[in-house]
N, C-alpha and C positions, 0 to 999 in steps of 0.2 A: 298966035303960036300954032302952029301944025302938029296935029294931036298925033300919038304914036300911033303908026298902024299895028303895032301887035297889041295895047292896050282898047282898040276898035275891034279888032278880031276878037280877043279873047272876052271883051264888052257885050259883041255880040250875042257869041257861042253860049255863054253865061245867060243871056235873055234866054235864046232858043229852049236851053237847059230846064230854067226854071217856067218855061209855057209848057212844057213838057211834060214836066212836072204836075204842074195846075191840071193840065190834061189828064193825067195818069189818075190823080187824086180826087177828078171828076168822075172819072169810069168807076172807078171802087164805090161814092158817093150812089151813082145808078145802080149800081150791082145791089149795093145795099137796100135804096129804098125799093128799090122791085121785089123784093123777096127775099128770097136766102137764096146767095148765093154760090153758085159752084166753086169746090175751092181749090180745082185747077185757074177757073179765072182768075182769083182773088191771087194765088201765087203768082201767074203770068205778071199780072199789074206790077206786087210785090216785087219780083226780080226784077222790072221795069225800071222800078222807081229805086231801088237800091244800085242797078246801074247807070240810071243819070245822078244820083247825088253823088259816089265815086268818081263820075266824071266833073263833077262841080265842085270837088272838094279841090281837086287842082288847080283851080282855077280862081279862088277864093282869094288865096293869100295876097297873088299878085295884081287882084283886082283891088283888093284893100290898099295896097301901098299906091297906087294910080287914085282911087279915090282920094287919098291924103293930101293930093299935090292939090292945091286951091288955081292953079292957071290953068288946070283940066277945061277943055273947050268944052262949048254949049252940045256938041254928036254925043262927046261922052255922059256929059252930066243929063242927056234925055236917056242913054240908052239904061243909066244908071236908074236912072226915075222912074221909066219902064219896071225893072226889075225890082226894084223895093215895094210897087204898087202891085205887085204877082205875089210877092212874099207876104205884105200885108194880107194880102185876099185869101191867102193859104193860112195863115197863122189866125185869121177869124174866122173858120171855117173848120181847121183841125180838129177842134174839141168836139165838137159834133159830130165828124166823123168818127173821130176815136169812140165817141160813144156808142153810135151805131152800129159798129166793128164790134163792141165788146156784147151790145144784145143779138147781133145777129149770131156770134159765138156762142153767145149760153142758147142762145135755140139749136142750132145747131150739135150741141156738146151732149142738149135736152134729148137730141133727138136721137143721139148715137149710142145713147142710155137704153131709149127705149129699145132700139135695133139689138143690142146686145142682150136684153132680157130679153126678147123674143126669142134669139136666136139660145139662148140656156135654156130657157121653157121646151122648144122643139127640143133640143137634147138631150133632155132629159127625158122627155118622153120617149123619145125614138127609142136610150137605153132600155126601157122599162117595156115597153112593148115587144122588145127582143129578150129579152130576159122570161117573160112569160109564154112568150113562144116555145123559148128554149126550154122549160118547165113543162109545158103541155107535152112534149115527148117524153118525157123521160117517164110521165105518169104511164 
C-alpha cells in the first residue's frame, strides 16, 4: 500500500521538530554545564523550544491516528522509530537538566541577593554621607 504523502510530510516535519528540539535542549544542557549562564541565552533557547513544541502540538493528534492504522508502511514506521528514539533520549536526560536549571537558578538568585545588598549598603551610605555634609554647614 502507498503510504500518504501528507502522513510522510507531516512524519517528517515532526522528526525535524523533535531533532530540534534535542538541539535546543543540548544548548541549554552546555549553557549550564559551562557556568552560569546568561539569561538572555537561556530565554532565546526557551522561546526556541516553546515555538517548536507549538509547532508539534499540531501535528501530534494527526500523527497519532496514522500511527493506529497497523498497514502504515516500513518509510513511516522508520520515520516514527526515529522520533520516539529522540523522545526517549529527551525524557532520560530531562531530569538532569531540570536539575541543573534549578542550581544554576539558586546561584544565580544567590547572586542577585548579594548584588542587591550591595547595592542598599552603597545607598545608604551615599544617604548618610550627604546628610553629614549637609550638617557640617549649617554648624
Amino acid at each position: 500500500m502507498q503510504p500518504d504523502q501528507a502522513a510522510i510530510r507531516a512524519s517528517e516535519r515532526s522528526l525535524e521538530l523533535w531533532q530540534d528540539l534535542a538541539e535546543a535542549y543540548g544548548e541549554i544542557e552546555l549553557a549550564l554545564v559551562s557556568g552560569r549562564p546568561e539569561a538572555v541565552t537561556i530565554k532565546c533557547l526557551t522561546t526556541r523550544i516553546m515555538t517548536l513544541e507549538r509547532e508539534l502540538l499540531g501535528l501530534l493528534g494527526p500523527i497519532a491516528a496514522w500511527r493506529s492504522d497497523p498497514s502504515a508502511g516500513e518509510e513511516l514506521t522508520g520515520l516514527w522509530a526515529s522520533t520516539d528514539q529522540i523522545i526517549a533520549d529527551l525524557s532520560k536526560r530531562h531530569p538532569a537538566l531540570v536539575r541543573a536549571a534549578v542550581v544554576a537558578r539558586d546561584g544565580v538568585g544567590e547572586e542577585l541577593l548579594r548584588v542587591g545588598e550591595r547595592r542598599r549598603t552603597a545607598a545608604a551610605y551615599g544617604r548618610g554621607s550627604r546628610r553629614s555634609a549637609l550638617a557640617s554647614r549649617v554648624v
